[in-house]
PATI-621257 format. One line per field, with one value per atom (N, C-alpha, C): residue number from 0; residue in one letter; atom name; x, y, z. Coordinates in steps of 0.2 Angstrom, whole numbers, always signed. Example, Ala and Ser with C-alpha at 12.3 -4.5 7.8 and 13.67 -1.06 7.14 Angstrom:
! residues 2
nr	c(0/0/0/1/1/1) $
rest	c(a/a/a/s/s/s) $
atom	c(N/CA/C/N/CA/C) $
c1	c(+66/+62/+66/+64/+68/+64) $
c2	c(-28/-22/-16/-11/-5/+0) $
c3	c(+39/+39/+39/+35/+36/+39) $
This chain:
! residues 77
nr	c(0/0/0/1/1/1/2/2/2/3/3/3/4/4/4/5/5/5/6/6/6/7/7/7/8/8/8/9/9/9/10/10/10/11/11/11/12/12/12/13/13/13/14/14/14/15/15/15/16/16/16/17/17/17/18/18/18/19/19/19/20/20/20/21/21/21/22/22/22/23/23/23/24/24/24/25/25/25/26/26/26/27/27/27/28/28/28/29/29/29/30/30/30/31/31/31/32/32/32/33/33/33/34/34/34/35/35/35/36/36/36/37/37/37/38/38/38/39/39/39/40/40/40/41/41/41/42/42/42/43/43/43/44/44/44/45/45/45/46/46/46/47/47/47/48/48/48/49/49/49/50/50/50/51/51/51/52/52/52/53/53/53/54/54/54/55/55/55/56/56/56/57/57/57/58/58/58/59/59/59/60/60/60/61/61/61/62/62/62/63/63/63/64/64/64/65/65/65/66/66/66/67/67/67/68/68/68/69/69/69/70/70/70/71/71/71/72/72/72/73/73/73/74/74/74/75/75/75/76/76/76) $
rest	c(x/x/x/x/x/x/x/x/x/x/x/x/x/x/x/x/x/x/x/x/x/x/x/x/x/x/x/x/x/x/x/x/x/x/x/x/x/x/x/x/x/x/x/x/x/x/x/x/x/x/x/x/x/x/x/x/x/x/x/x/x/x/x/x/x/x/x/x/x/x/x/x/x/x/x/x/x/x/x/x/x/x/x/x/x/x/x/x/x/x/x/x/x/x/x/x/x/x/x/x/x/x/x/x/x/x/x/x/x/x/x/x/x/x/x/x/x/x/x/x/x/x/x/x/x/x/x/x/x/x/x/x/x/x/x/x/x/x/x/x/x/x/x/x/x/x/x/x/x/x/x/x/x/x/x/x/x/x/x/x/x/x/x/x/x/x/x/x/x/x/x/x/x/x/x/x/x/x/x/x/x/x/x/x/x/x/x/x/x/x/x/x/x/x/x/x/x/x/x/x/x/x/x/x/x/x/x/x/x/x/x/x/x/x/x/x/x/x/x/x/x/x/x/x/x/x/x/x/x/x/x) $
atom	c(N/CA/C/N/CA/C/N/CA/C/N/CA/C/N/CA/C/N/CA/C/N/CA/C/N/CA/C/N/CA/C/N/CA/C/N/CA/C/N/CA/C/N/CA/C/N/CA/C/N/CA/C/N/CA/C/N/CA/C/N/CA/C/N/CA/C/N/CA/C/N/CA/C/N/CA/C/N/CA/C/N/CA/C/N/CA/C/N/CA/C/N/CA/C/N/CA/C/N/CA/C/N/CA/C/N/CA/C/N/CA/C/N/CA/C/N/CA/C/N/CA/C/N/CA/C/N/CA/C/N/CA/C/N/CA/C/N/CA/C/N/CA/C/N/CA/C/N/CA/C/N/CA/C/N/CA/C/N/CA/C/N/CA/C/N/CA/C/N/CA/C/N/CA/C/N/CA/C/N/CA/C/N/CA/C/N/CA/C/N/CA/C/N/CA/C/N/CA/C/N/CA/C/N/CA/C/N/CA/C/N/CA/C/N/CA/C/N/CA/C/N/CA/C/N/CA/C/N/CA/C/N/CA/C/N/CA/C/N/CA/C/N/CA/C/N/CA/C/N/CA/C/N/CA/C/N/CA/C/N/CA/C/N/CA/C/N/CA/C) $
c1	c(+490/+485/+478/+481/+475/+469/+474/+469/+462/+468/+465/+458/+459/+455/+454/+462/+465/+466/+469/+470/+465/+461/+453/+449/+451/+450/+454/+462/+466/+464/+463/+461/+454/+448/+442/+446/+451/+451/+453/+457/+461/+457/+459/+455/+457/+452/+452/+455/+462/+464/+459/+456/+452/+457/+457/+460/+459/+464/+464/+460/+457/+453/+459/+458/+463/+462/+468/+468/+464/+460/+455/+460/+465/+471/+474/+479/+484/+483/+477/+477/+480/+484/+487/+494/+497/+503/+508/+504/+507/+511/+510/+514/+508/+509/+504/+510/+508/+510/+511/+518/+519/+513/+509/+504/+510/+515/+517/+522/+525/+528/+523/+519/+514/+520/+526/+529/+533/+536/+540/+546/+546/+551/+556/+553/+557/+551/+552/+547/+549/+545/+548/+548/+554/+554/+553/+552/+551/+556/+563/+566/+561/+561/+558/+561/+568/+573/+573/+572/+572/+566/+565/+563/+562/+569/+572/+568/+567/+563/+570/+572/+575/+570/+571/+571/+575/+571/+575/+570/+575/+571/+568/+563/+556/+560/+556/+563/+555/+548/+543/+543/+545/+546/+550/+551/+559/+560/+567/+568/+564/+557/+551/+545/+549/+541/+537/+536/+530/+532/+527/+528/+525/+525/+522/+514/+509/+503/+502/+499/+496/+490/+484/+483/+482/+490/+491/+495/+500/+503/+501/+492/+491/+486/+485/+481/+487/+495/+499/+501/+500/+501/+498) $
c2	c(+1393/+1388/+1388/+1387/+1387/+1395/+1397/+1407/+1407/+1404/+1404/+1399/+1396/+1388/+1382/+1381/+1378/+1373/+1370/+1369/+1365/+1366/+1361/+1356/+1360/+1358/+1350/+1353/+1345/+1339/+1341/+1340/+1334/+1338/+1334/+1328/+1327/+1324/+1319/+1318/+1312/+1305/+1303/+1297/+1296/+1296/+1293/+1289/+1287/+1279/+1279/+1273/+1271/+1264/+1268/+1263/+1256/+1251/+1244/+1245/+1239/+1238/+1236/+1239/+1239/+1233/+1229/+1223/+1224/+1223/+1222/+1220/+1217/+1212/+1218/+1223/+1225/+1232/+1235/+1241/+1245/+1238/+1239/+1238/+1239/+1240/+1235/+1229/+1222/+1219/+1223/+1220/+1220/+1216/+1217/+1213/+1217/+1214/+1208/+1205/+1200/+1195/+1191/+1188/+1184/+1183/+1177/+1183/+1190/+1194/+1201/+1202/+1207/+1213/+1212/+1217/+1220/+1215/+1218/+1214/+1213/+1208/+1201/+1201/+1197/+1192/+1186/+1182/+1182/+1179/+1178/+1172/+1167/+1161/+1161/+1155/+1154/+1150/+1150/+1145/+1139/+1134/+1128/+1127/+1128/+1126/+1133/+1138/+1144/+1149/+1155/+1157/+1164/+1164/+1167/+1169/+1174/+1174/+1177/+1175/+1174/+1176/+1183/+1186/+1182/+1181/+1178/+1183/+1185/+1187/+1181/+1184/+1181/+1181/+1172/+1171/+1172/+1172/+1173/+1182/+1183/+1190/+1193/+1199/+1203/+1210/+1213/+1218/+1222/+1223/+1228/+1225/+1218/+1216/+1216/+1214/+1214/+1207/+1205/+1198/+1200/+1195/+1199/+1196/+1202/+1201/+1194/+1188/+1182/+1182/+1189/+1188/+1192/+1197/+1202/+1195/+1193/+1186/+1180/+1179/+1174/+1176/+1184/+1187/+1187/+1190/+1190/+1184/+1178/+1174/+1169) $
c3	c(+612/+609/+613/+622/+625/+623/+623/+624/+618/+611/+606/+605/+607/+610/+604/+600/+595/+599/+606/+611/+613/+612/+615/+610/+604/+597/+597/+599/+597/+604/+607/+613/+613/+611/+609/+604/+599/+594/+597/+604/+606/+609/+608/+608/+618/+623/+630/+630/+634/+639/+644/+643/+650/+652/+661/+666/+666/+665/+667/+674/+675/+682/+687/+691/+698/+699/+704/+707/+715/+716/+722/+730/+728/+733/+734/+728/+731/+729/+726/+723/+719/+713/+708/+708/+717/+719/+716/+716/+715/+719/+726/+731/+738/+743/+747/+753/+762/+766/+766/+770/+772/+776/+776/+779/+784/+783/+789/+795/+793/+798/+799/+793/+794/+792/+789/+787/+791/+796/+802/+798/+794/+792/+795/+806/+808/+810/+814/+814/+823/+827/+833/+835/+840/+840/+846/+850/+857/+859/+863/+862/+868/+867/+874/+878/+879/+884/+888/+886/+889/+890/+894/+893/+887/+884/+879/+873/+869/+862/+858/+853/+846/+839/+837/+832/+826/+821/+816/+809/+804/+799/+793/+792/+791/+781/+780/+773/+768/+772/+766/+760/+765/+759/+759/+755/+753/+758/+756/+761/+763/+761/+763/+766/+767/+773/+767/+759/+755/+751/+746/+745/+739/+734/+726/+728/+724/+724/+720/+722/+719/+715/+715/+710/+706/+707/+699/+696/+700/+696/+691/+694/+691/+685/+686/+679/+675/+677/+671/+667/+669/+667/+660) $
């Protein structure tokens, strides 16, 4: 179909998808870094009685260090 060029014919006839407008925050992803671990997924403590630091995992986002985009969420809403 391409050689014959019947192929460009049906081709012209289709109507274009034009792209939704990307999200500016997450680049569509809908997920963006952790702002409170930066994606380390641990958070660091200081204990005061020591001079000890304690790794504790970070409870604001999920297993990938990423938190849902807030404003692809508050477009779908």
């Amino acid at each position: 179909m391409n050689e014959s060029g019947e192929l460009q014919d049906l081709l012209t006839k289709i109507e274009r998808v034009q792209q939704p407008q990307t999200c500016q925050m997450c680049g569509g992803f809908a997920f963006v870094p952790c702002p409170t671990c930066h994606g380390s997924k641990m958070s660091v403590f200081r204990n005061c009685f020591t001079d000890s630091f304690k790794a504790l995992k970070c409870t604001s986002c999920n297993e990938n260090g990423l938190q849902a985009c807030s404003n692809c969420s508050q477009l779908g809403s």
